[in-house]
Short mmCIF file of the C-alpha atoms (twelve columns), coordinates in Angstrom:
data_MODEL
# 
_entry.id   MODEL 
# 
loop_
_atom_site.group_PDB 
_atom_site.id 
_atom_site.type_symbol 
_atom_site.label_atom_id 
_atom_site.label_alt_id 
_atom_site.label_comp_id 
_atom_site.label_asym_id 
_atom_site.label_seq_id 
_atom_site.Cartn_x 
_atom_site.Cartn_y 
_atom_site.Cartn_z 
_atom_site.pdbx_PDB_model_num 
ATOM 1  C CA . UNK A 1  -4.000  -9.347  -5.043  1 
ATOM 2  C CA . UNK A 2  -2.463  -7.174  -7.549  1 
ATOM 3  C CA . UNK A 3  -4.663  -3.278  -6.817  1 
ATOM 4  C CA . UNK A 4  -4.987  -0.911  -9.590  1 
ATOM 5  C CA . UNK A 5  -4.301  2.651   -7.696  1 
ATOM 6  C CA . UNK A 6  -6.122  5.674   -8.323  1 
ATOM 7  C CA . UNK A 7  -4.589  9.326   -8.518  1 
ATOM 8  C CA . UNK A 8  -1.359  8.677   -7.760  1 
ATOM 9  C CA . UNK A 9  1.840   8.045   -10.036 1 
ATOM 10 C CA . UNK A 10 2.230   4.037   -9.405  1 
ATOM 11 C CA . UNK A 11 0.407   1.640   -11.742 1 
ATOM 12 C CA . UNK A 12 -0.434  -1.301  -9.631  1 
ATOM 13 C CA . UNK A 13 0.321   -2.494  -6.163  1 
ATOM 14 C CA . UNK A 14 0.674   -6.194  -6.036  1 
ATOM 15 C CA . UNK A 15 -0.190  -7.215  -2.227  1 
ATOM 16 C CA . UNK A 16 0.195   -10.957 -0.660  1 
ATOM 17 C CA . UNK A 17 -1.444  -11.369 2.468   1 
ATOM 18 C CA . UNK A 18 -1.369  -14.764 4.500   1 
ATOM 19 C CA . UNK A 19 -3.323  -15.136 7.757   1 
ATOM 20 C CA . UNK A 20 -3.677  -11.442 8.315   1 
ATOM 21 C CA . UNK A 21 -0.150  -10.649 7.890   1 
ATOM 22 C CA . UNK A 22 1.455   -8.527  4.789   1 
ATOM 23 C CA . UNK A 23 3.667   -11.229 3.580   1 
ATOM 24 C CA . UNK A 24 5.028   -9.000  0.269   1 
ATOM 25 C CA . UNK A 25 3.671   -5.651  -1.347  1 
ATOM 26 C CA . UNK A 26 5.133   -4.531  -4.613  1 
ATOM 27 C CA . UNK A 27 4.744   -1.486  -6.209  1 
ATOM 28 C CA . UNK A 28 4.812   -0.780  -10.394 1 
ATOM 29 C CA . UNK A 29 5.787   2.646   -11.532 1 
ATOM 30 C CA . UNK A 30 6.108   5.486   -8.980  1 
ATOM 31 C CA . UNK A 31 8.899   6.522   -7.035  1 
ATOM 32 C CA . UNK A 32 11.475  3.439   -6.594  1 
ATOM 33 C CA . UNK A 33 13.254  4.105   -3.882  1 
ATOM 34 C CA . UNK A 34 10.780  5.472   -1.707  1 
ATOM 35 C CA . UNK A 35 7.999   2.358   -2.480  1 
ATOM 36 C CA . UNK A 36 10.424  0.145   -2.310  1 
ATOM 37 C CA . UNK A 37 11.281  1.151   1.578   1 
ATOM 38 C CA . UNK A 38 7.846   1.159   2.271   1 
ATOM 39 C CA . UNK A 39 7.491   -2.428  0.491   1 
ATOM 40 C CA . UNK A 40 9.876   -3.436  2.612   1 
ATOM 41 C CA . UNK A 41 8.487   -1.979  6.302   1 
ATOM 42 C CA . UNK A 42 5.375   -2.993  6.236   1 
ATOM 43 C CA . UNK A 43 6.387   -6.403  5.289   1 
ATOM 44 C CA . UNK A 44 5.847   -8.739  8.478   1 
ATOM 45 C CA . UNK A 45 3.628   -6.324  9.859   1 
ATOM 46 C CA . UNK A 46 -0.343  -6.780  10.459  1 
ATOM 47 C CA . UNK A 47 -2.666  -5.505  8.087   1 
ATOM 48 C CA . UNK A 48 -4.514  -3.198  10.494  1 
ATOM 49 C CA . UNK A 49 -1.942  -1.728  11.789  1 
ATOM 50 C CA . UNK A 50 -0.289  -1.049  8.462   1 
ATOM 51 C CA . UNK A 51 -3.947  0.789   7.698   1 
ATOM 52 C CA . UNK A 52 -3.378  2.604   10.387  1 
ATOM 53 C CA . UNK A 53 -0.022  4.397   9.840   1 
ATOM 54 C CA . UNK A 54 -0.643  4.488   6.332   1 
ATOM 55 C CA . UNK A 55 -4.207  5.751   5.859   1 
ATOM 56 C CA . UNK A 56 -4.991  9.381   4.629   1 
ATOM 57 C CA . UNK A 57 -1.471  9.963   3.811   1 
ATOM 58 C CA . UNK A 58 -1.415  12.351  1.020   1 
ATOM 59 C CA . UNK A 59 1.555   13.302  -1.488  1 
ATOM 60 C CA . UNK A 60 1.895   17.075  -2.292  1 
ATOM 61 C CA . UNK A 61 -1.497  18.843  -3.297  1 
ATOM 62 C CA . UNK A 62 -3.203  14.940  -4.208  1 
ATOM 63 C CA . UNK A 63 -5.999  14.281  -2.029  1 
ATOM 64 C CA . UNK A 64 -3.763  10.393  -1.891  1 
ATOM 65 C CA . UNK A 65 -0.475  9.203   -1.991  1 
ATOM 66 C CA . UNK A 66 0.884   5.362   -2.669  1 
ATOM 67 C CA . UNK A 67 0.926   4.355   0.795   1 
ATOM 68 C CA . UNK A 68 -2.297  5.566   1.318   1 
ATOM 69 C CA . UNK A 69 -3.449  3.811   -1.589  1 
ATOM 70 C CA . UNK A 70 -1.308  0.420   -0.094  1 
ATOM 71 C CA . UNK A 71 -4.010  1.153   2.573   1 
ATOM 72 C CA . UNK A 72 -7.171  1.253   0.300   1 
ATOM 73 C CA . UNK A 73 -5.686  -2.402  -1.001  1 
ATOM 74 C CA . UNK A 74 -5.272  -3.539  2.323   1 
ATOM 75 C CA . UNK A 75 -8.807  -2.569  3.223   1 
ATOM 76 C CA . UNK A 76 -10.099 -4.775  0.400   1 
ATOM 77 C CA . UNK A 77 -8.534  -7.374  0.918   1 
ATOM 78 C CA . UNK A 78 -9.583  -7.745  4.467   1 
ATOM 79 C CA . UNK A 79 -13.103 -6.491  3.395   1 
ATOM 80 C CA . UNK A 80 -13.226 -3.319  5.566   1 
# 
């Protein structure tokens, strides 16, 4: 599923999901190093658990952040 953020600096977060499992995320635009090392923790890890640690996160004076918005992609695809 490939998520179009909102408020946040990151274009699109491209997610792959397999049996309730985050198989891949990938974020465009944003802050490299940082998405990248989030890309890369919640890989392997279930989807509501990565909601979870990730939800209502927000960056500086944003009401959001990217993994917070990783979240709001999660929760679609899982329907939630």
């Amino acid at each position: 599923m490939i998520y179009q953020p909102k408020g946040v600096c990151s274009n699109t977060i491209d997610v792959q999901v397999e049996d309730g499992v985050i198989k891949s995320v990938k974020f465009t635009g944003g802050c490299n190093g940082n998405l990248q090392g989030i890309s890369r923790l919640v890989a392997g890890m279930k989807v509501e658990d990565a909601i979870d640690r990730l939800k209502g996160i927000k960056c500086g004076f944003k009401s959001t952040s990217c993994p917070d918005q990783l979240a709001c992609a999660l929760q679609e695809i899982i329907g939630d």
